[in-house]
N, C-alpha and C positions, 0 to 999 in steps of 0.2 A: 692138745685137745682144748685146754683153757683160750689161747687162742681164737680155734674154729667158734668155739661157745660165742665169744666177745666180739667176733664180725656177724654170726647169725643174728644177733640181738640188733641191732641198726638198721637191718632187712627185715626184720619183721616189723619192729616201729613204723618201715616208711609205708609199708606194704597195708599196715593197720589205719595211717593217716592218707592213700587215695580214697577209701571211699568215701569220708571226711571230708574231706575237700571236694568230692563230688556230688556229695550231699550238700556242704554248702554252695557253690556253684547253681546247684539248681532251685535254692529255697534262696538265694538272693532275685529280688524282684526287676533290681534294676539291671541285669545280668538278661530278662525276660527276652523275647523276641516279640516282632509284631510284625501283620503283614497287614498291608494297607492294598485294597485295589479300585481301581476309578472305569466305569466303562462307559460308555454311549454310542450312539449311530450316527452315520450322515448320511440324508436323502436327496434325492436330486427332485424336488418342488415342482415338476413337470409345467403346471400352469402359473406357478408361481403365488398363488394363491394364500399360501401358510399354511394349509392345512394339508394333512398327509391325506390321499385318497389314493385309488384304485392305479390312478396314470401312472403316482409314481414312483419311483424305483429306488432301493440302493446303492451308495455309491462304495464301490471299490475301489481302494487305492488313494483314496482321500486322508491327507496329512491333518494331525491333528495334535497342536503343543499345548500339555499340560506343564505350570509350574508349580510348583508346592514349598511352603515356606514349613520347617520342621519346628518340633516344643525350643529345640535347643537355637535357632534365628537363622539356622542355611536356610540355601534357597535350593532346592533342587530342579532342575529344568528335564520332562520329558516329552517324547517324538514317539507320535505312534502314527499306525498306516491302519485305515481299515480294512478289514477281510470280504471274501467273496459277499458276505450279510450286511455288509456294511457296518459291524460293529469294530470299534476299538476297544484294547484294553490297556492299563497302564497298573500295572502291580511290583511291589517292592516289600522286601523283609527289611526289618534292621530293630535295634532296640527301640523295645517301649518309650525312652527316656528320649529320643529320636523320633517319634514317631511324628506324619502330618499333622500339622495344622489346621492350616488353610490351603486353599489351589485355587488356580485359574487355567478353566480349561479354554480353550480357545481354535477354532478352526485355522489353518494355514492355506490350503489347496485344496481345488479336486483335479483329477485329471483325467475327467471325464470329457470327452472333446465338446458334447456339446450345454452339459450344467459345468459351470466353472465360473459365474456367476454367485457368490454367499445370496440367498434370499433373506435371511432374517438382518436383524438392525440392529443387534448386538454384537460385539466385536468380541464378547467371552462371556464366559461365569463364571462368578466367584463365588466359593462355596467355604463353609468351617467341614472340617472332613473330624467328625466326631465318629466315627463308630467302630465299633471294637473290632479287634485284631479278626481278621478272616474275611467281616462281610465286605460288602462293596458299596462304592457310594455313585449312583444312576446321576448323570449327565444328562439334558434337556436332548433335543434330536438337534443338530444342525443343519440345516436346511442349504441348499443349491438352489441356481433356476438358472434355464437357458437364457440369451441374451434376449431369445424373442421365443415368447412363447405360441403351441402349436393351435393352428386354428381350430381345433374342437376344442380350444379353450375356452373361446370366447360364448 
C-alpha cells in the first residue's frame, strides 16, 4: 500500500505542473503568434491612361511577388495569383519576435492576351508593414495596358 501511495504522489505532482506550464506558455510574449496580411488589385488600364475608369476591367490570373524581410533579418519571398476581382492576398502567421518588417510588392505577369503590357512606372513598392497582428496592409492598384490602345480612347 505504502508503495501505491509513493507512485500516486509523482502523478499528481506532474499532473499539478501541466497547467503551469500552460499557463506559462501562454503569458510568455514571445511564445505570441502574429498574423500579418498584404492585399491589392491589378487592372487592366484599358486606354492606358492611369486612371481607373469605367473601360476598365480586372485582371484575373495576374502574378504578383511579394518579398518581406522579418524583425529577425530572413527574407521571405511570396507568389500570389489574382482572383476573379482581381484582388491578391498574401497572409502568414508566425511569432511576434518573427514578424514583417518590411516588403516589396511587385507585379510579375498578367495573362490577359490582350493587357500584358505593366502601365505604371514603377517596378514595385516598398513598404514598412507596421500593423498589428490581424489587419492588413493595402498595396497601391497595379495597373496593365494593351500594346495599343482602343480607338474610343482617343
Amino acid at each position: 500500500m505504502a508503495a501505491a501511495a509513493a507512485a500516486a504522489g509523482p502523478r499528481r505532482s506532474a499532473l499539478f505542473l501541466l497547467p503551469v506550464l500552460a499557463l506559462l506558455l501562454v503569458a510568455n510574449p514571445a511564445a505570441e503568434a502574429w498574423t500579418g496580411k498584404i492585399r491589392g488589385h491589378v487592372v487592366c488600364d484599358v486606354c492606358g491612361d492611369a486612371a481607373i475608369g469605367p473601360e476598365d476591367h480586372v485582371l484575373e490570373g495576374a502574378e504578383v511577388a511579394v518579398l518581406c524581410i522579418t524583425k529577425s533579418g530572413e527574407v521571405i519571398n511570396y507568389q500570389a495569383f489574382t482572383n476573379s476581382k482581381g484582388l491578391y492576398t498574401v497572409a502568414e502567421t508566425m511569432p511576434e519576435s518573427d514578424r514583417w518588417e518590411s516588403c516589396l510588392a511587385r507585379p510579375i505577369s498578367s495573362f490577359h492576351q490582350h493587357c500584358i503590357k505593366r502601365g505604371d512606372t514603377h517596378s514595385g513598392v516598398k513598404f514598412t508593414y507596421n500593423k498589428p497582428s490581424g489587419n492588413s496592409h493595402a498595396v497601391k492598384t497595379f495597373l496593365y495596358k494593351p500594346a495599343k490602345a482602343p480607338l474610343y480612347c482617343s
